[in-house]
N, C-alpha and C positions, 0 to 999 in steps of 0.2 A: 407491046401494048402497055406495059409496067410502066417502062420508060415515058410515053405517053401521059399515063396519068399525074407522073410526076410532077411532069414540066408543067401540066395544065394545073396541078394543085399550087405550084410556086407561082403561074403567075395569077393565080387567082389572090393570092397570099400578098401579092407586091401592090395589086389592083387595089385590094379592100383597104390596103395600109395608105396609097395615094387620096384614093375615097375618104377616109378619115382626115387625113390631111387638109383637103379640099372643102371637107364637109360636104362633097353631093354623094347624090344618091347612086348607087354601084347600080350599071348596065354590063352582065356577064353574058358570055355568046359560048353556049355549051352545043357542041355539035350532035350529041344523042342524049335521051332521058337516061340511058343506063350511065352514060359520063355524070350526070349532074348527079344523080343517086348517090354513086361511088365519091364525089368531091361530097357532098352532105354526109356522109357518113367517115370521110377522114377528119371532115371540120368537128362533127360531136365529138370523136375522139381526142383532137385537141383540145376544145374545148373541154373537155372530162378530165383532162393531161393538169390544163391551165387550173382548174379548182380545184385539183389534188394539189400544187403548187400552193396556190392561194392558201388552203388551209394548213400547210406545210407551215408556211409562213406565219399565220395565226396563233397557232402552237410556237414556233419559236418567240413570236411577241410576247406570248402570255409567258412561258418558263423564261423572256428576258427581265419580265416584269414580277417572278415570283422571286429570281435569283435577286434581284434589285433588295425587293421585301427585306429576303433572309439577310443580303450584307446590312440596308439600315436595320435590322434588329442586332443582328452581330454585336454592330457599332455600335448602338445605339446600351446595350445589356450589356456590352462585354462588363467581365469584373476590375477591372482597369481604367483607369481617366486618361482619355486625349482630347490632347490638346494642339490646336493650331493655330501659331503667333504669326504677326509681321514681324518685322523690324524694328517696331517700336516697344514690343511684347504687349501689343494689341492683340486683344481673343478673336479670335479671325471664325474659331469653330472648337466645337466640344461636342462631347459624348453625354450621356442622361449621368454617368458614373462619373463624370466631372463635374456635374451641378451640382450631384450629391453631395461630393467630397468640398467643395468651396462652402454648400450649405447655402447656394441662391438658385433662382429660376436662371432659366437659359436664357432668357429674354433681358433681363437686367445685365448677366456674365456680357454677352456678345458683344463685340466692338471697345469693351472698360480694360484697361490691364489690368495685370495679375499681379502688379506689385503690392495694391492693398492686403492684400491676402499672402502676403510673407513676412513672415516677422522680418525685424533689424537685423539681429545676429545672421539670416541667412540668404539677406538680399542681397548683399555684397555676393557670396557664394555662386547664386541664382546668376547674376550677371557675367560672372567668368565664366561660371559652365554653358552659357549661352553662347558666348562669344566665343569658347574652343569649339563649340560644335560648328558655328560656321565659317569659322579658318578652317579648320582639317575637312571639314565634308564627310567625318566618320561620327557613329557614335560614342556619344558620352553621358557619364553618368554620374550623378552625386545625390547625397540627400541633404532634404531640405526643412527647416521647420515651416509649416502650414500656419495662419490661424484663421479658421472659418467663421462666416458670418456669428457662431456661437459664441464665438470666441474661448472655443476651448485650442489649446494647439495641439497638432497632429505631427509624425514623423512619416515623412514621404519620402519613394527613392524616385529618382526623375531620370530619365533615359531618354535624351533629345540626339536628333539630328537634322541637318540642314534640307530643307526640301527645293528643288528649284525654283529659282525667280521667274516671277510671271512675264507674261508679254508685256506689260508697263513696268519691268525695271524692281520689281516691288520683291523682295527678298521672305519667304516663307520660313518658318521649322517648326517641325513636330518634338512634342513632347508626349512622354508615357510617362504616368505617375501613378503609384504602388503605394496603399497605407500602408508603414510596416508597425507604423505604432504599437500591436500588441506583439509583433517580433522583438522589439526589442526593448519590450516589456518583460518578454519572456528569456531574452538573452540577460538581463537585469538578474532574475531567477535563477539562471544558469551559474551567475558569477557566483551570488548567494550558497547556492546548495555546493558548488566545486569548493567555496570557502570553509562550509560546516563539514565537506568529507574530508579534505585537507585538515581540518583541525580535528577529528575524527580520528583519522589514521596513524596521526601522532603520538595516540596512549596505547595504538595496539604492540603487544607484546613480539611480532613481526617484525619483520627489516620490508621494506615495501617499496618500491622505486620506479619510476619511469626512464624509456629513455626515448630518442628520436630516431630516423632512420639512419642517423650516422652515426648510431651505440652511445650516443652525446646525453649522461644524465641531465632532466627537466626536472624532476623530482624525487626525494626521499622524504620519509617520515626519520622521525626523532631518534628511534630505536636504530634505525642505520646509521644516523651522522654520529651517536654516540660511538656507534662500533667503530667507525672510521677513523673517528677520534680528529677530526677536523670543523672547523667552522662553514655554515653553510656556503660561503661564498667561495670557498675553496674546493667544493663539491658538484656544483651544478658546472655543464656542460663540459665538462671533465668524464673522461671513457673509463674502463675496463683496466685499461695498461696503464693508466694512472697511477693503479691502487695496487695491483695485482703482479704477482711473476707472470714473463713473458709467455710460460708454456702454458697456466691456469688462465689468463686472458686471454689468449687465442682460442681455447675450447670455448668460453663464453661469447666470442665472436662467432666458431661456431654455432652453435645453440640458435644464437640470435636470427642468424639466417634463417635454420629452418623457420622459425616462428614467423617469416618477412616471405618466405618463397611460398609455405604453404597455407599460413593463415587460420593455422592451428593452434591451439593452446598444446604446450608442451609441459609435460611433469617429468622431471628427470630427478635423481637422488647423487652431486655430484659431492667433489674434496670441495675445501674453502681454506683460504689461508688469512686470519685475522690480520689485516693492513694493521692496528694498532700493536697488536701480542706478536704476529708471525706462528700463531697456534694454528697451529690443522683442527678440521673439525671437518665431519659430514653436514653436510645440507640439503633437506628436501625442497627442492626451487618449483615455480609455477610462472610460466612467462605464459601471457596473453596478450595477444594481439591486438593495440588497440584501431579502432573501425572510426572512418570520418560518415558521415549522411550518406555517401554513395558506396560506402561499404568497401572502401580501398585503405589500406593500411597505413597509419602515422606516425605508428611507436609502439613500444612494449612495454606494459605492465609489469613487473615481477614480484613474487613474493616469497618469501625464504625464511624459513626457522630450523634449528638445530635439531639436528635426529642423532647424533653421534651417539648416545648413550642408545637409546633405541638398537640401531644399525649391531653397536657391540652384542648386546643379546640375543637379538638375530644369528650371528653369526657365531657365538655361545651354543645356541639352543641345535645349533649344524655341527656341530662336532660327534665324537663316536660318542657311543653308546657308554662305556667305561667313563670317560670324563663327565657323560651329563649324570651319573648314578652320584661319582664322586662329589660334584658342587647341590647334585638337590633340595639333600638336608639342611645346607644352607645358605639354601636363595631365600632371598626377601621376598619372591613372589609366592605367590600359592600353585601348587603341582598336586595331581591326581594323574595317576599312570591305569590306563584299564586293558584286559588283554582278552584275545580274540571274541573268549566267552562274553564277555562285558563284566566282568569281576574286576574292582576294585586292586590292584595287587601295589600300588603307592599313595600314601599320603603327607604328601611331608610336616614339618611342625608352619609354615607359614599357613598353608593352608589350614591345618587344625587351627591356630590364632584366628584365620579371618570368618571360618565358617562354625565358631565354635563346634565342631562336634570331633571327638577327640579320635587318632590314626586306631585304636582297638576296634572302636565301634564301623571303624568304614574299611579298613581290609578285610579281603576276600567274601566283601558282601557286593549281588549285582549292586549296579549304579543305579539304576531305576527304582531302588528298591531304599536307597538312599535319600529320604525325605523323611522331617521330623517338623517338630513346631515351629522349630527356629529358621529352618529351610523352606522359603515356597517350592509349591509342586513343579513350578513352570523351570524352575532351575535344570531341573533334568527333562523337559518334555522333550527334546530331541534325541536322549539315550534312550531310547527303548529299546526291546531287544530285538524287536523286529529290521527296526532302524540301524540296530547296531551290526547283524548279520548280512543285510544285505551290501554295506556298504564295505563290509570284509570280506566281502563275496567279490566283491565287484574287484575289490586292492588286488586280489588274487587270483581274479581273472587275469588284471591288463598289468600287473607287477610294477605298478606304478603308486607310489605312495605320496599322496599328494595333500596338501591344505583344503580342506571340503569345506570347512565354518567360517564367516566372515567374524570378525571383532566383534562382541556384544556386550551392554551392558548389564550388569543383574545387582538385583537390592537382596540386601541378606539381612536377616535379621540374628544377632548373637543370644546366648540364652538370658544372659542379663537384660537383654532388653535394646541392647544396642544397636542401631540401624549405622549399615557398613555401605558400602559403592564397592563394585570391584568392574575391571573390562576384565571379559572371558575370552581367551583364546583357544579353539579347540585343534589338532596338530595328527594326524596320520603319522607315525614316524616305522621307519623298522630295523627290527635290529636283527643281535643273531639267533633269538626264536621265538622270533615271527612278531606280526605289527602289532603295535602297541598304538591305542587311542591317548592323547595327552592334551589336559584340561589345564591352560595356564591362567593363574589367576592375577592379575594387578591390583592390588588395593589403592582403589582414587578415590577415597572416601574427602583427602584435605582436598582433593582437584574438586569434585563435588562441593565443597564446603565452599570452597573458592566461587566457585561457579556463581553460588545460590549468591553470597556477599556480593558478586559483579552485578548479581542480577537487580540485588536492593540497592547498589551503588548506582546502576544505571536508572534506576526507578527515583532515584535523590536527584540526579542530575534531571532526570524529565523535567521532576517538578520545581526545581531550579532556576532549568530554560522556563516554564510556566511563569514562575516572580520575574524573572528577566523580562522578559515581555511586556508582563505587568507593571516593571517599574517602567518600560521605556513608553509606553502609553501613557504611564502619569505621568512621565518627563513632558511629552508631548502638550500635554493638558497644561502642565505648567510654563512652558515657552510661550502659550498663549496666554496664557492670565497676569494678571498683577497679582505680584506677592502680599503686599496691603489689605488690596479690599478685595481682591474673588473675583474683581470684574476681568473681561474680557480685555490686554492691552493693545497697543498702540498698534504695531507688528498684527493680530489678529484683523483691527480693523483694516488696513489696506489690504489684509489677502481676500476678505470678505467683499469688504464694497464693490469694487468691481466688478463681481460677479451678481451681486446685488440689484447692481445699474444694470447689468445686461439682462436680468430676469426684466424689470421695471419698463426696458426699452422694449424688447420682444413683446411684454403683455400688456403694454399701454397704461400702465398705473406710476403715479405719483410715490417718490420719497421724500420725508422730511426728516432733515436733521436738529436735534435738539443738542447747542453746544452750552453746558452748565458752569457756571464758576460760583465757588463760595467768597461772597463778600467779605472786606476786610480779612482775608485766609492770614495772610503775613503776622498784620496787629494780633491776633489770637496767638499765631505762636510765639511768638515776642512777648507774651504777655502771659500766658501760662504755661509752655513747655511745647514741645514737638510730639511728644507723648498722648498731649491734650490734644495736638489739631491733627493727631493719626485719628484719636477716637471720634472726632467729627469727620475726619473723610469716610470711616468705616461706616458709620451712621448714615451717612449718607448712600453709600452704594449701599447699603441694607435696604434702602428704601427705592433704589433703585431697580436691585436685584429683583423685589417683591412687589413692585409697581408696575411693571412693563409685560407686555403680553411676549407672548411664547415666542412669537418669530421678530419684538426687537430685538436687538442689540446694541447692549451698554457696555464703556470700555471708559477706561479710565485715561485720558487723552496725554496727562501731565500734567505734574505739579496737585494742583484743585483743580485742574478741567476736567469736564468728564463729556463723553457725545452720546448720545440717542439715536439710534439710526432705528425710523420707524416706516418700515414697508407700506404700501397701501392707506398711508395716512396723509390728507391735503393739508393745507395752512390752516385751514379754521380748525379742523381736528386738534393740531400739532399744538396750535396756541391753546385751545382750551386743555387740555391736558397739561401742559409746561404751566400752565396757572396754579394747576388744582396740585401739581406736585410742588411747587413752589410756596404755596400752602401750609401744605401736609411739613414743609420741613422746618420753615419758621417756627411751628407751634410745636415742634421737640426739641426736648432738652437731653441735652448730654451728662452725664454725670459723671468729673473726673476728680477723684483723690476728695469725694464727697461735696465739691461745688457744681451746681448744674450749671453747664453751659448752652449758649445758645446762638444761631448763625442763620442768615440768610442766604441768598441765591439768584445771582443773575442767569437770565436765559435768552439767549439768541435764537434764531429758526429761521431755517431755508429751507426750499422744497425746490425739489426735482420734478418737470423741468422747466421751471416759473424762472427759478434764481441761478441755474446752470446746468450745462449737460452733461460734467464731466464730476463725479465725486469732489477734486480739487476744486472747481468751481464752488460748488454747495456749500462744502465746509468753510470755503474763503467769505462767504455772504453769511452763515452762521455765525462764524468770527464776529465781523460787519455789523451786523443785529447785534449781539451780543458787547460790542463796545459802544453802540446807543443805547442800550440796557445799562451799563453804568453811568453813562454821559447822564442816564434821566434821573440817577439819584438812585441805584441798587437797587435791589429788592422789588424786582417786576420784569417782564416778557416783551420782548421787542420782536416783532418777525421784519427780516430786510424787505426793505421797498427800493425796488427799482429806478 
């Protein structure tokens, strides 16, 4: 019966398909109501089938169409410019971050090349790294210098490769382009400040050096190449075995390792054998790992100063009990012996010197108990006798006599009046009856003194670098000025103007140039001195200088020429001003060596962008003007006519 309904559903199914085909109207021949029932209710069911389908498909349209969205926003936002050329480095297609970067609409960009928008120095570049990327069909990359509609320039890194050619033959490639301009702004920075720690490291009192991962010195400070006793170029990438015995530079290669395998700074205390003397000496060494951006190692820092005297009293202060009684009295350092009780039972004479208070008044008195005027109290705050029992308690629990106090500093004051330095070292030791506490004292009162003097010497040099700077700013100030007269020179106005012109182009206003010469300049100095026709050019920028509003600029052009470059000012402006100063300077007198003198003034005038579009332009029609200005008889205003 299954069977049955099947076939009659297929061919109902084939019926209605031919029926749509045909376009007529379906005659079905169902042999019972319950047959046609049962075919109506597998048909809703497909039908029910078919619009789960349907909206299946509906949802996939829409998430094809939101995936769409998110790529053109991608594209569109990425922080990155792309770019797609033809063949001819036609903008074929760009990103919103490429119209950015150009500094035009998309609408202007598309279909124009790209070559307006590269400077000279980097077109040549541009067209080779174009032309590797589609030989090889891989990527390439170089950088470029930009200059945007602003006309400022940019440093870009461009990452092109070949895309395939269209169905007409037409050769595509994509470019990626990266500002790094304040990268390597900041790389500029980097070179700067490695400069000042390199000139830095060369007055510390250290041996300080770099090496590479083949132990290949890259650098030392001063204090080394002295010890070397060779000239720097006999130093650098020169190793260990160089300088050193075979058996003392192999431990250094040693060393080195570990600093490379673990990536730890290592402090080790080794010998040293002076390459210039062949004197032994102890060395406290410090090798550090240097780290690149990803944090993988490139070389080793190290730093090293002499301990050897150190190291000796060290190893002095480890001897029996007999020998250190023997030397006490007279070591240079200050000693205090105290025993179990905490009583005082040594003071040597170094110590009586640095603490003024004399070996009667401090044996067999407790330590804590040992404070006067000359003494602060905090000198003893960790002998107490609380303090002192427990940790003689503790010695004699675990029979281990051990260094408990790190190195400290303490101020003392003497009874005269004297303010001392000393480092304190405090010392567990034991002998044959029983542990003894031991106060070593260093007097660092000259390292102190040293210190303080580095400290005002460092504080000279700040304010040093401070004048440094300050002179290099007036230098600055001065490359652009004329020595003469104060004004703005030659050099200042072409760095100027074009930036000038590109304000004036962007915001649709007029410049006019005002190009000035004093009449008869020559017969004046021929006639009373150079001395005379300095003080009429100065006279003149004086009136210049105090004439002209805040955003022109005057510059002194050459010789007696001088230029005006007046922003936001038309021809009728330019000319009635260039009259009224023209004026103002006939009717003043100079007065040299008690004769007053006196000079007139031709003036030319062009305006942007009547007379030209380009600075060069303008000034060349100011010129222009300015030699029918003397053609008409000096002393008066000509503006060029076209």
């Amino acid at each position: 019966m299954k069977r049955k309904h099947q076939d009659l559903f297929t061919d109902l199914r084939k019926h209605a398909k031919n029926l749509l085909l045909e376009r007529k109207t379906p005659s079905i021949d169902v042999t019972s109501l319950e047959d046609a029932k049962r075919l109506i209710a597998e048909l809703q069911i497909h039908q029910i089938e078919l619009e789960m389908q349907t909206d299946e498909l509906r949802q996939a349209q829409a998430q094809l169409a939101l995936e769409r969205e998110k790529y053109a926003d991608l594209y569109n936002f990425a922080p990155v410019a792309y770019f797609i050329f033809d063949e001819r480095d036609i903008i074929i297609d760009l990103n919103l971050t490429a119209t950015q970067l150009l500094g035009n609409s998309r609408r202007f960009l598309l279909n124009r090349p790209i070559a307006p928008y590269i400077t000279a120095a980097s077109l040549q570049i541009f067209v080779e790294h174009r032309q590797q990327a589609l030989e090889t069909r891989s990527p390439q990359t170089c950088e470029l210098i930009l200059r945007p509609r602003n006309g400022t320039q940019i440093c870009i890194q461009a990452q092109t490769i070949a895309l395939y050619p269209l169905t007409d033959g037409i050769q595509l490639w994509r470019s990626v382009m990266v500002d790094i301009t304040e990268r390597k702004k900041a790389e500029e920075q980097l070179k700067e400040s490695q400069a000042l720690y390199e000139s830095l490291v060369n007055i510390l009192p250290q041996s300080i050096y770099r090496i590479d991962l083949d132990e290949r010195l890259t650098f030392i400070n001063e204090t080394l190449r002295e010890s070397l006793g060779l000239p720097l170029e006999q130093v650098i990438g020169k190793t260990a075995h160089d300088f050193y015995p075979p058996d003392l530079a192999q431990k250094y290669h040693i060393d080195n390792l570990k600093v490379i395998e673990t990536g730890k700074t290592l402090n080790i205390i080794e010998e040293n054998n002076s390459p210039l003397t062949g004197e032994k000496s102890i060395v406290e060494v410090i090798k550090i790992p240097i780290l690149d951006s990803d944090g993988k190692i490139f070389g080793i820092q190290g730093i090293f100063w002499d301990i050897t005297e150190r190291k000796l009293a060290e190893m002095k202060l480890r001897e029996s009990e007999e020998k250190f009684h023997a030397i006490i009295e007279n070591s240079r350092e200050g000693i205090m012996l105290i025993d179990e009780q905490g009583i005082i039972i040594e003071w040597n004479s170094a110590q009586e010197q640095l603490m003024g208070i004399p070996r009667s008044e401090a044996v067999g008195q407790p330590a804590w108990e040992i404070q006067n005027q000359q003494m602060p109290p905090e000198h003893f705050e960790n002998l107490t006798q609380t303090f002192l029992k427990e940790s003689l308690l503790k010695i004699l629990e675990t029979g281990h006599a051990e260094h408990f106090n790190q190195p400290s500093e303490r101020v003392i004051k003497t009874p005269d009046g004297e303010t001392k330095f000393a480092l304190q070292h405090t010392f567990v030791i034991k002998t044959a009856r029983g542990y003894r506490l031991c106060n070593f004292a260093h007097d660092i009162t000259q390292r102190k003194q040293a210190e303080q003097e580095l400290q005002k010497a460092n504080e000279q040099l700040r304010i040093q670098l401070d004048e440094i700077q300050s002179l290099q700013a007036s230098l600055r100030e001065q490359a652009i000025r004329d020595g003469l007269t104060g004004l703005y020179n030659r050099r200042y106005l072409n760095e100027t103007s074009e930036r000038e012109l590109s304000h004036a182009e962007r915001d649709n206003y007029p410049i006019s140039i005002m190009m000035i010469d004093i009449d008869y300049f020559k017969r004046l100095n021929d006639t009373h001195g150079h001395q005379a026709g300095d003080d009429v050019l100065k006279a003149l920028s004086s009136l210049l200088h105090n004439g002209i509003r805040q955003s022109d600029i005057a510059c002194r052009y050459g010789g007696e020429e001088f230029i005006i470059l007046m922003p936001e000012v038309g021809r009728a402006d330019a000319i009635r001003r260039a009259d009224a100063l023209r004026k103002e300077f006939s009717s003043q007198q100079v007065y040299y060596q008690k004769e007053a003198l006196s000079a007139t003034i031709s003036i030319g005038i062009a305006t942007y962008p009547e007379n030209g579009t380009t600075m060069d332009e303008v000034i060349k029609a100011a010129d222009s003007a300015l030699y029918a200005a003397k053609q008409a008889g000096r002393n008066c205003v000509r503006a060029w006519e076209t």
